[in-house]
Structures are given as structure tokens and as C-alpha cells.
C-alpha positions as CSV (number, residue, x, y, z in Angstrom):
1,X,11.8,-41.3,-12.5
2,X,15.3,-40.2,-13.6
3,X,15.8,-37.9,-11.2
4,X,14.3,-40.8,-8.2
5,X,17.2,-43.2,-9.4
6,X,20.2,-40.4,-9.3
7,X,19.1,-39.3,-6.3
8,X,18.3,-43.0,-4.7
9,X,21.9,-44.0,-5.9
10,X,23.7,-40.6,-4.9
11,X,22.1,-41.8,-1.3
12,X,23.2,-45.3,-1.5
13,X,26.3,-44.8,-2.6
14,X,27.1,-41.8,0.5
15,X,25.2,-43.6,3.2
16,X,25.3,-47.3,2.1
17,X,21.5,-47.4,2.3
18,X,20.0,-50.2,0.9
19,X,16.6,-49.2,0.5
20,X,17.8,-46.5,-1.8
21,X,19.7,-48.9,-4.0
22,X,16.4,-50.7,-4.3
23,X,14.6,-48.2,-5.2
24,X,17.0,-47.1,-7.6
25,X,17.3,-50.7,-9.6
26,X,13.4,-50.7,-9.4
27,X,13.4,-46.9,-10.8
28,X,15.6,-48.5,-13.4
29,X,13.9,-51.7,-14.0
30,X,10.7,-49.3,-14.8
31,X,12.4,-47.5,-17.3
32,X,13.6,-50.5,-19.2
33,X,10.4,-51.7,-19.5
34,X,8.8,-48.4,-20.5
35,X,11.5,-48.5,-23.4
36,X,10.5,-51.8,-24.1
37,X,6.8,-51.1,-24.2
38,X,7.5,-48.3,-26.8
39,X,10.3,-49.4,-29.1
40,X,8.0,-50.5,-31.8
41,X,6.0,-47.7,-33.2
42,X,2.2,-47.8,-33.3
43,X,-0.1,-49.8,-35.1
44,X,-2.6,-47.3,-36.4
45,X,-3.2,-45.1,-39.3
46,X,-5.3,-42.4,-38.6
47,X,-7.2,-39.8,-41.2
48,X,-9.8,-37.4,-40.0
49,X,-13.0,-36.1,-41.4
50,X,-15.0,-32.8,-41.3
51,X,-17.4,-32.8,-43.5
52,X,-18.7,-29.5,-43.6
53,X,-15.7,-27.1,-42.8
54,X,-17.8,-24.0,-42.4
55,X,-20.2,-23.1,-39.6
56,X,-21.7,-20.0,-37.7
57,X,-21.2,-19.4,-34.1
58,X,-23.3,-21.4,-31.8
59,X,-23.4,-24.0,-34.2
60,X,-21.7,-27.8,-33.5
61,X,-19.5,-29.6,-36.8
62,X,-19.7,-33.0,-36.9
63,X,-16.1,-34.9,-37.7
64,X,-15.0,-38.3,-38.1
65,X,-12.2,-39.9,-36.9
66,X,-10.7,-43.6,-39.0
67,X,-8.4,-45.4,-37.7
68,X,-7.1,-48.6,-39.6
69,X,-4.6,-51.2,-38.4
70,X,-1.6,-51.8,-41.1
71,X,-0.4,-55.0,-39.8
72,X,-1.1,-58.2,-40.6
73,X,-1.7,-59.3,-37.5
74,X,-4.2,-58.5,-34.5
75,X,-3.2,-55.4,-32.2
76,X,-4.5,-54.4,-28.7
77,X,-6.3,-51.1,-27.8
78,X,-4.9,-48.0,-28.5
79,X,-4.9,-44.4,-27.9
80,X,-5.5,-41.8,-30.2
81,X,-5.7,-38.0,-29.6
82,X,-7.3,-35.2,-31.5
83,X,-6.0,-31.3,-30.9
84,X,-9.1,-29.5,-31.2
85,X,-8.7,-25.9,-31.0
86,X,-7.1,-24.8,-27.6
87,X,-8.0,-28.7,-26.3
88,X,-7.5,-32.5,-26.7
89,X,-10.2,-35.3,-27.5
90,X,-9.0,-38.5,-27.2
91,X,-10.2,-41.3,-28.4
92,X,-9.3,-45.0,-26.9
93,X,-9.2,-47.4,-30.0
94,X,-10.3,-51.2,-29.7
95,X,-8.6,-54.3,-30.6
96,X,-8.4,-54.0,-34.6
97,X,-7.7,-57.5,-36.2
98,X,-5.2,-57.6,-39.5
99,X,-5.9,-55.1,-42.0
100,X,-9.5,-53.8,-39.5
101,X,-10.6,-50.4,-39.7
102,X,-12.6,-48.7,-36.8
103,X,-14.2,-45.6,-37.1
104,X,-16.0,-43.0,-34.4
105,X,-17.6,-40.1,-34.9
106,X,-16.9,-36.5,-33.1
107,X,-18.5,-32.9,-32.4
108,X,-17.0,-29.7,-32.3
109,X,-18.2,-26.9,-30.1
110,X,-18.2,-23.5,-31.4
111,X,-19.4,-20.8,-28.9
112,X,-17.4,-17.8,-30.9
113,X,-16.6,-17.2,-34.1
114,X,-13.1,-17.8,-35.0
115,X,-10.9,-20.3,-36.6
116,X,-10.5,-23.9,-35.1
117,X,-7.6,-26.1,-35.9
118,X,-8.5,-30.1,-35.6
119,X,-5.5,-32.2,-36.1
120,X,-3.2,-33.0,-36.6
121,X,-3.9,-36.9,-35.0
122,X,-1.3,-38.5,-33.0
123,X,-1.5,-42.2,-32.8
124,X,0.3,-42.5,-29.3
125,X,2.1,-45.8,-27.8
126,X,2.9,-45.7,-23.8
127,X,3.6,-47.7,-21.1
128,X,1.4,-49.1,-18.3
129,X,3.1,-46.3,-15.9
130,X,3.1,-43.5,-18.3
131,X,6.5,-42.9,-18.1
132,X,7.5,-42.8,-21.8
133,X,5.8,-42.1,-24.9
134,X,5.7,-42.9,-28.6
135,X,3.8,-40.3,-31.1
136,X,3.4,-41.0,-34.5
137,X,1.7,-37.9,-36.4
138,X,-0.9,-38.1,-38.6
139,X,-3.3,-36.3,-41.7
140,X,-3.0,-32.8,-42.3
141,X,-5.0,-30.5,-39.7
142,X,-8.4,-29.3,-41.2
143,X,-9.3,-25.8,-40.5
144,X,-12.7,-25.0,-39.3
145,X,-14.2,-21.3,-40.1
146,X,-16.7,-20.3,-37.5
147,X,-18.6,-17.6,-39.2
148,X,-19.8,-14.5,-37.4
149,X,-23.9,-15.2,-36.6
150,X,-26.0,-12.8,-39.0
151,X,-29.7,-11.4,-39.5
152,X,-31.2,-10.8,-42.5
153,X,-31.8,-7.6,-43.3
154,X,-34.6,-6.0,-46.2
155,X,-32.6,-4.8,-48.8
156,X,-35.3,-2.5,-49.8
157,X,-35.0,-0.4,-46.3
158,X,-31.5,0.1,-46.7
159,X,-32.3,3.3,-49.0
160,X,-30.8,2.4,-52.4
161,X,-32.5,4.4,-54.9
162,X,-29.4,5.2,-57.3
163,X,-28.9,2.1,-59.3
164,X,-30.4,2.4,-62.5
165,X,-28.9,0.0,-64.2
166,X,-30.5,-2.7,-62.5
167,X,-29.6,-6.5,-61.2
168,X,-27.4,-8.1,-64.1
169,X,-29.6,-11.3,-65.0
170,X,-28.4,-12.4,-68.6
171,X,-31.0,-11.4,-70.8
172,X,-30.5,-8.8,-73.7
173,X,-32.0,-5.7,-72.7
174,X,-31.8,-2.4,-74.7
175,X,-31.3,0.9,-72.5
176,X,-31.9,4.1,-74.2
177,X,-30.6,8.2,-72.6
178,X,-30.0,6.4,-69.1
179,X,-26.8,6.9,-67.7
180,X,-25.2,4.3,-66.1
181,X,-25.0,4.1,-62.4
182,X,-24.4,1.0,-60.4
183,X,-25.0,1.5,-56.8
184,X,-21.9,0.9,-54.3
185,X,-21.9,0.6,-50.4
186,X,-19.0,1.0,-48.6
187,X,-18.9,-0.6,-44.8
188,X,-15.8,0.7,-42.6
189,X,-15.8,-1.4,-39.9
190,X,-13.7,0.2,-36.5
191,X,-11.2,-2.0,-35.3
192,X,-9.4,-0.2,-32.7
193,X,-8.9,-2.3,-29.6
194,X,-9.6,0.5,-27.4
195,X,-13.3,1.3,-28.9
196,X,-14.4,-2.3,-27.7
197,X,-15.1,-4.8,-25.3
198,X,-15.3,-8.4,-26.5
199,X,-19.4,-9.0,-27.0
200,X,-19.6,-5.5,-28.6
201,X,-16.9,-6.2,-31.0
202,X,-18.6,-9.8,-31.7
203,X,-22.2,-8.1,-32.5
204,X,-20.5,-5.1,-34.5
205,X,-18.5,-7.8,-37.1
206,X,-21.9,-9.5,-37.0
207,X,-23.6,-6.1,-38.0
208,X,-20.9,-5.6,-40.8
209,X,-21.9,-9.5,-41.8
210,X,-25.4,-9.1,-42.2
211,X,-25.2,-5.8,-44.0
212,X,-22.1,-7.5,-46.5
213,X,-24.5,-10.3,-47.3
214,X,-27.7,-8.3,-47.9
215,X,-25.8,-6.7,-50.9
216,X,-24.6,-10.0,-52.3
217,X,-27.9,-11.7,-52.1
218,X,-29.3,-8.8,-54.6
219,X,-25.9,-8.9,-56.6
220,X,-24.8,-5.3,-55.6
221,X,-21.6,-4.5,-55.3
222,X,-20.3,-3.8,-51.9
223,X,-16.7,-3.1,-50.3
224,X,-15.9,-3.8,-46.9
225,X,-13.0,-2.4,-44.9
226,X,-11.7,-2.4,-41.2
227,X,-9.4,0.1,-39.9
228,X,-6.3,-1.5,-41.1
229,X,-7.7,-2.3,-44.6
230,X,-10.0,-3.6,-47.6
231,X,-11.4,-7.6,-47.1
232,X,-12.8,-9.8,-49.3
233,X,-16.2,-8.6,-50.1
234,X,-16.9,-10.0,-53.9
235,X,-18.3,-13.4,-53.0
236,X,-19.9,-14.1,-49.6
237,X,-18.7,-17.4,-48.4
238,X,-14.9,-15.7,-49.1
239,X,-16.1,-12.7,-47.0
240,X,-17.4,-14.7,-43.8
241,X,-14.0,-16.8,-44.0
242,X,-12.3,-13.5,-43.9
243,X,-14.8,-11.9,-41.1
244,X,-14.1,-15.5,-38.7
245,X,-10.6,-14.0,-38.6
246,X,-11.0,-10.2,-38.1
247,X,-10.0,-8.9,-34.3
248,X,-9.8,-5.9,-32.8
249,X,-5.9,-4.6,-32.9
250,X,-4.5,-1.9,-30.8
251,X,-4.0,0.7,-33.0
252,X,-6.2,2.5,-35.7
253,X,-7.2,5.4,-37.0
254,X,-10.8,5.5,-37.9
255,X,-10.7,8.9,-39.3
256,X,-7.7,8.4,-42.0
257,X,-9.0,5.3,-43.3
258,X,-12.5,6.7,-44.1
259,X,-11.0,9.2,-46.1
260,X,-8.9,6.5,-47.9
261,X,-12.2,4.3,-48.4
262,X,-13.4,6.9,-50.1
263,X,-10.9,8.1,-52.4
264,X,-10.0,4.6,-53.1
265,X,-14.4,4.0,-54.0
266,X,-14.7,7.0,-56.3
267,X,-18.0,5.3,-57.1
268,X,-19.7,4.8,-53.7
269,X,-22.9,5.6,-53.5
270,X,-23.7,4.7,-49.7
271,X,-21.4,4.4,-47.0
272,X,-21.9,3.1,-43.4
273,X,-19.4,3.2,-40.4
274,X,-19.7,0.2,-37.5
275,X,-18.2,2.1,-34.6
276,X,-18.3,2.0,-30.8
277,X,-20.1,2.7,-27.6
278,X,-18.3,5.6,-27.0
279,X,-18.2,7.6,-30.1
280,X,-19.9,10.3,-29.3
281,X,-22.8,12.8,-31.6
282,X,-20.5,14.8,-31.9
283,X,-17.4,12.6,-33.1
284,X,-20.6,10.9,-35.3
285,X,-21.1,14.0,-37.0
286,X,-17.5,14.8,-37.7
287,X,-17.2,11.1,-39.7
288,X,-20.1,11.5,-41.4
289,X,-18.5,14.9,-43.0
290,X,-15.7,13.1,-44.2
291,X,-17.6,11.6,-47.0
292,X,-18.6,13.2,-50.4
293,X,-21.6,15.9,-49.7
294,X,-23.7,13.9,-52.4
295,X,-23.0,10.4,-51.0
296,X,-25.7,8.6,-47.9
297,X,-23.6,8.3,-44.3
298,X,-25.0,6.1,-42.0
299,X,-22.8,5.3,-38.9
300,X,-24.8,2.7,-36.3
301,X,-22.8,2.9,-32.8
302,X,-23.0,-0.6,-31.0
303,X,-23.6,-1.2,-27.9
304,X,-25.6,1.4,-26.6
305,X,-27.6,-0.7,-23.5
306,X,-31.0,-1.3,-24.6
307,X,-31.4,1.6,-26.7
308,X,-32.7,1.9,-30.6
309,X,-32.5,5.2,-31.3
310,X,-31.9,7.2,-34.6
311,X,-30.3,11.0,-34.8
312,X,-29.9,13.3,-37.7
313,X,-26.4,14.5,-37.8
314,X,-26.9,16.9,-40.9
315,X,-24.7,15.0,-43.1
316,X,-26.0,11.7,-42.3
317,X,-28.0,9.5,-39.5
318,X,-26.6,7.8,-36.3
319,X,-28.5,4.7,-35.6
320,X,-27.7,3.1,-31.7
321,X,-27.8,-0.5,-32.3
322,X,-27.9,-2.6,-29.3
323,X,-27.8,-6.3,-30.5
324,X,-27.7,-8.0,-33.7
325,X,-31.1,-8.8,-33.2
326,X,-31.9,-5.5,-33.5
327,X,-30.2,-4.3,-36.7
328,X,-33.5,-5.6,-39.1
329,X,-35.5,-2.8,-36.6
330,X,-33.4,0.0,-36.5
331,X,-32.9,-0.2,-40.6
332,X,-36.4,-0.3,-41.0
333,X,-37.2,2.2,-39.1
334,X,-34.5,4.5,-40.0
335,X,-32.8,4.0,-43.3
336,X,-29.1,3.3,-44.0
337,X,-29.1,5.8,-46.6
């Protein structure tokens, strides 16, 4: 509109046209309104809910948007809008009386795991035309962990026969010429951009998921890694936040960092390596040496179309794990340690 009244006056002025001049004043006229309409700042007070902040993939959150008038007098219809993610809801507001409060609830997709950032609100004033605009921010944004989707897997398959000691429940117990020996399992998770595609990077941070939170649920201690470093593994809910946020990078080198996991876990007692479709038997077998000769190495290779398949490497087992759904099998039938 700026521009239409320069130009419309640069013509009237050089040609003495006076349906540019018109246009011009009415280019003009329009924009003093617009300034008008949005002088005063708007009405509403705006605070937004999600109730339960954490959710896995596929699943939808629930959220609730208030908005409240602070004047003392009646206001007309509004417009509110809601960054959500990588998107926008908005939300057109009624006509709130003094002091009236209007509420609407919200849903929030979540195909993929990630994190979602909803909010901050803007309580917006514009003109009929659109021309200008008046934001007035609002709330803090709440962040929204979309966990990773996971299977349960049967602890007792997964091959730990070296903890002696037991589950720690809080009842005096009196152990006699047993040496202590809690069992450990170390995960490496590969993140090396180039040994994924996107679906098979999703399943194998679902795999690392699943086999995180079977240890937890039977209070053994486990340590999870990716090729760049340790994450959160002592308390599940603070591992799946951490595990929304993993992504493939485009470095790595799978190799070092299993030697580091294992120097750096003198006390492992299992350890399993998430890796891609294209690691070969052969580069399989080579990981699986890097470990201590007395400690388990499973490696399960992701992706593999439509095949559950399990192969001694002499130092430890490669298990082909095609989906998530088919992680539960592929332990039971062949052992992660």
C-alpha cells in the first residue's frame, strides 16, 4: 500500500493524472485508518495449557487455550494465534463482556517423535484490510516431548545370568561367600548420518528405547550412549526426554566410541550395538571384538527388509531386526547376551 501511494503520486505529480492522485489519497486514507484501528493494544490476556507435556509418537496432546478480557468494559471478537511446532492455529475469540473469560480446547498431532514448541500466544489487533497489525505476546511456550514408540521386551530373554546380588527391594537380607556382582548393559546407539535413512533411524532409537526401559522396569542398571556420547539413562522418563531429541549427525565414529564405552563401563556385563542396514558380517564381527573377551556382544542391524535372522559372529550374535515390532521375536528367539 506504501509503495501504491509513492508510485500513484510519482505519476500524478509527472503526468498530472488525476486518477492517480485518487488513488493515492485513498491508499493514504486506508492507512490512517489501519493506524487508527490498531493504536490501542489488545484486549485479551491469554495463558495456555498442556496438561500432560509428554507423549509417544502417534499419540495426540490435548491443550487449552484461556483467554480473559481485562477491561472493564465489553470488547468485540478477536484473534488469537498459537505457534505450534512448524505451524499456526488460530483461534477467533468471541465478544467477552468486562472482566469475561472464554476458554477452547486444542489437539496436537504428533506423527514423529521430537520436540514441539506451543506458544508463545499472540493476542493480535488488525484492521478490516489487513494492512497493519498489533501483536501483544503472551505465556511462556510449553515444550512438548514426543517420545520415541517402544515394545516391551521379556527381561528374562535378554540373557542376564550374572547379577547375583539381586533387585534392591529394602529388606535386610544377610549374604554369606557371594561376591558381589551387579549386572550392567551398555547400549551404543550409531548415530552417523550416513548409516541411516529417516524410518530406520526412527525404529533403531525406538529399539535403544525399549531395551533402556526393560532394564529400568527390573531396577538394573543400564548406560546408554550414541556415537557422540553418554545420555541420561538412570531414570526413564529423563531418558525418553533425552531420546525425543537424539538425531542422526554427520559425523561419527562407531568404532572409537565403543572402545570408550567400554573403558569408561569397567563393570559392564552385556553390551549391545544399534547399527545400520549396511554394516556388514564382517564389520559386525570386528565390533563385537572390540569388547572385553568375557563380556556378551549383541549387535541387532536395523532395517534389514523383512528379515529376522540371527548369526554367530564368534564373539557375539548379530540379530537383523526389521521393525520394532519385531524386536520382542528376535530376543526371544536369540538372546541379547
Amino acid at each position: 500500500m506504501v509503495v501504491l501511494v509513492v508510485v500513484s503520486l510519482a505519476l500524478a505529480v509527472a503526468f498530472h493524472w488525476v486518477e492517480a492522485l485518487a488513488c493515492a489519497l485513498a491508499g493514504v486514507v486506508a492507512l490512517l485508518l489501519a493506524a487508527m484501528r490498531v493504536a490501542w493494544r489488545p484486549p485479551h490476556v491469554v495463558s495456555i495449557r498442556v496438561p500432560n507435556e509428554r507423549i509417544v509418537a502417534g499419540q495426540t496432546a490435548v491443550g487449552e487455550i484461556s483467554v480473559r478480557n481485562e477491561r472493564a468494559r465489553p470488547v468485540r471478537s478477536g484473534i488469537i494465534e498459537l505457534p505450534i511446532g512448524t505451524g499456526t492455529g488460530e483461534f477467533v475469540v468471541p465478544p467477552l463482556g468486562a472482566h469475561e473469560t472464554w476458554d477452547e480446547m486444542f489437539l496436537i498431532s504428533s506423527r514423529h517423535r521430537g520436540l514441539i514448541n506451543v506458544g508463545p500466544a499472540r493476542a493480535v489487533r488488525s484492521d478490516a484490510l489487513g494492512l497493519l497489525r498489533r501483536v501483544r505476546m503472551w505465556d511462556e511456550p510449553v515444550l512438548l516431548h514426543v517420545h520415541p514408540r517402544t515394545v516391551r521386551v521379556p527381561f528374562d530373554a535378554t540373557g542376564f545370568q550374572l547379577d547375583v546380588e539381586g533387585v534392591s527391594t529394602g529388606k535386610l537380607i544377610v549374604r554369606q561367600y557371594e561376591e558381589t556382582h551387579r549386572s550392567h548393559h551398555v547400549i551404543v546407539l550409531d548415530t552417523s548420518r550416513d548409516a541411516w535413512d529417516h524410518d530406520t533411524f526412527e525404529t533403531a532409537v525406538s529399539v535403544a528405547s525399549s531395551l533402556g526401559l526393560a532394564n529400568l522396569r527390573e531396577s538394573r542398571p543400564v548406560s546408554l550412549s550414541t556415537t557422540e556420547g553418554w545420555m541420561p539413562s538412570g531414570v526413564a522418563m529423563r531418558m525418553l526426554d533425552a531420546l525425543s531429541e537424539v538425531k542422526a549427525r554427520s559425523f561419527g565414529d562407531l568404532s572409537r566410541r565403543v572402545r570408550e564405552a567400554v573403558a569408561q563401563r569397567p563393570g559392564v556385563s552385556a553390551l549391545t550395538l544399534i547399527v545400520g542396514p549396511n554394516v556388514t558380517d564382517t564389520e559386525a564381527a570386528h565390533l563385537a571384538r572390540l569388547a572385553p573377551i568375557d563380556v556378551p556382544v549383541s549387535i541387532i542391524r536395523i532395517g534389514a527388509e523383512g528379515v529376522r535372522a540371527r548369526r554367530d559372529l564368534g564373539r557375539g550374535v548379530l540379530l537383523d531386526c526389521s521393525t520394532l515390532d519385531d524386536l520382542p521375536r528376535i530376543i526371544v528367539a536369540g538372546g541379547l547376551a
